[in-house]
C-alpha positions in Angstrom: -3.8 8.8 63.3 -6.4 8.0 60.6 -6.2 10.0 57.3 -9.5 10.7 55.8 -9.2 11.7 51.8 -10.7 14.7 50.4 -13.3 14.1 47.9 -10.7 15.8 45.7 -8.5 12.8 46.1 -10.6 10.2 45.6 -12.0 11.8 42.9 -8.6 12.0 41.3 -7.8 8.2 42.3 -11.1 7.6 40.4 -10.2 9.3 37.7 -6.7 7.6 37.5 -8.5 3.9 38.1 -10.5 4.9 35.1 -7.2 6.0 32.9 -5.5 2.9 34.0 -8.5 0.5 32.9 -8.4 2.1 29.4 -5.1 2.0 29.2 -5.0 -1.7 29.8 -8.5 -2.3 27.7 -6.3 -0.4 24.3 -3.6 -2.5 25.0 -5.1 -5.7 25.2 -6.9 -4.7 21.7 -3.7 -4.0 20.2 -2.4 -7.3 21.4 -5.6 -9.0 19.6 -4.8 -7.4 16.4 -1.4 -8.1 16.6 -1.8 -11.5 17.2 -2.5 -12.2 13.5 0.1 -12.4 11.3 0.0 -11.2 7.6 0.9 -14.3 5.9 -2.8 -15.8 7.6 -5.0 -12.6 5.8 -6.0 -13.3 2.5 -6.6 -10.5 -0.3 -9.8 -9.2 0.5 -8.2 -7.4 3.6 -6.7 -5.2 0.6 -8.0 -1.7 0.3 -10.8 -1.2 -2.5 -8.2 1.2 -4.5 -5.4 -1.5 -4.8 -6.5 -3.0 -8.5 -8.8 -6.1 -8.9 -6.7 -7.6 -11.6 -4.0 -6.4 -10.1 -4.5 -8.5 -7.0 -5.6 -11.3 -9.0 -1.9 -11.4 -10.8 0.0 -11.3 -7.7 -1.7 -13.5 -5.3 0.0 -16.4 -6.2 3.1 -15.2 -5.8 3.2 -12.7 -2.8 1.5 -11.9 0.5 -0.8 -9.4 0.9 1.8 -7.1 2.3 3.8 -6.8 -0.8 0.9 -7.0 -3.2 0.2 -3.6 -1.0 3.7 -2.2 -1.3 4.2 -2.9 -5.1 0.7 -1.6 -5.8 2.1 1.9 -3.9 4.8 1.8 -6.1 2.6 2.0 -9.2 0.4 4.6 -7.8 4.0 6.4 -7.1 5.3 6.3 -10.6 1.8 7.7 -11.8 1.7 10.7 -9.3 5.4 11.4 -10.3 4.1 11.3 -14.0 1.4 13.1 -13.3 -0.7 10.8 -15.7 -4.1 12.3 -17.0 -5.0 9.0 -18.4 -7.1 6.5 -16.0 -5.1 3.9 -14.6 -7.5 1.3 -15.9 -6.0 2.5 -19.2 -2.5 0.8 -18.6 -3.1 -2.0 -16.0 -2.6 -4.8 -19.0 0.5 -3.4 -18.9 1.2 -2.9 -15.8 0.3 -6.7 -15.1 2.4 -7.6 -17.7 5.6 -5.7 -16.3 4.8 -7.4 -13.3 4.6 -10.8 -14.6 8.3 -9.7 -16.5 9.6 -8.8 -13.3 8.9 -12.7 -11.6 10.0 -14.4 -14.9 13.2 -12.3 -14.1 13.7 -12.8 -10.4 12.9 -16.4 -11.1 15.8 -16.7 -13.4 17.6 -15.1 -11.1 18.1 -12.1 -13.5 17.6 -9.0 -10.5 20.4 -7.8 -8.5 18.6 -5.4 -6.5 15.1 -5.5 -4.9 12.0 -7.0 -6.7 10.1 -3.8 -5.3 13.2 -1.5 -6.8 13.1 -3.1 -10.1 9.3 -3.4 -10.6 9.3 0.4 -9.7 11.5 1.1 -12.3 10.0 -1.1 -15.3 6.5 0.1 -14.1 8.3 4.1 -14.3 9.5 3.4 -17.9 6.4 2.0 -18.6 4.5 4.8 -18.0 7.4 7.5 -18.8 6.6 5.9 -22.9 2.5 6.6 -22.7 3.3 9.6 -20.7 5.6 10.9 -24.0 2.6 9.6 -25.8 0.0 11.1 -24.6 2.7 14.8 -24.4 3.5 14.1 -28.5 -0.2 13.4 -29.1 -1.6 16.7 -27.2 1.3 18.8 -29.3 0.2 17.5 -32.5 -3.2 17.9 -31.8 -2.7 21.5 -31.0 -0.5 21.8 -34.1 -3.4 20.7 -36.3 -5.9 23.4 -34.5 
């Protein structure tokens, strides 16, 4: 006894062919992309809003991956701050508290997680010229 499909079903085995071929098409991409490892990108794979100098300062040191992840600790500290100043305006010293926190992990001086402690210097940093710029707005008004 021969079974003849309805168009319904082969349309439906069409349409799961075509979800299958996708399917294997996306995952073959993702394989691609996974293929590359992030020690083998250089810096220029960095988003646009992860500082120039920044990157500059770092590159010798870390991989693109934690230049990424401390820069997201710096833009963290400033949205906890609340900052009104441009972040141009402090990356000297932001560099410099990074270049503190190797010289201190060099000499073996951190006991918790370079991204921890750079966080927290990078924090203070900003907490000063946040208490700066608070003092500085007061005594302006106080002169007005």
């Amino acid at each position: 006894m021969e079974t003849t499909h309805s168009p319904k079903t082969h349309a439906e085995e069409k349409q799961n062919k075509n979800v299958e071929e996708q399917t294997n098409a996306t995952q073959n991409r993702q394989t691609q992309l996974h293929e590359t490892a992030w020690h083998e990108l250089d810096s220029s794979f960095l988003p646009d809003y992860v500082h120039e100098d920044f990157i500059k300062a770092a590159k010798p040191f870390l991989p693109i991956d934690d230049i990424y992840n401390l820069w997201s600790k710096v833009h963290l500290a400033c949205q906890k701050l609340n900052l009104s100043i441009p972040l141009d305006d402090v990356i000297e010293s932001i560099i410099t508290d990074f270049k503190q926190t190797i010289f201190k992990y060099k000499k073996g001086k951190i006991h918790t997680t370079f991204e921890g402690y750079f966080y927290r210097v990078v924090y203070s940093r900003l907490w000063h010229v946040k208490k700066t710029e608070h003092i500085q707005h007061w005594y302006n008004n106080l002169l007005s």
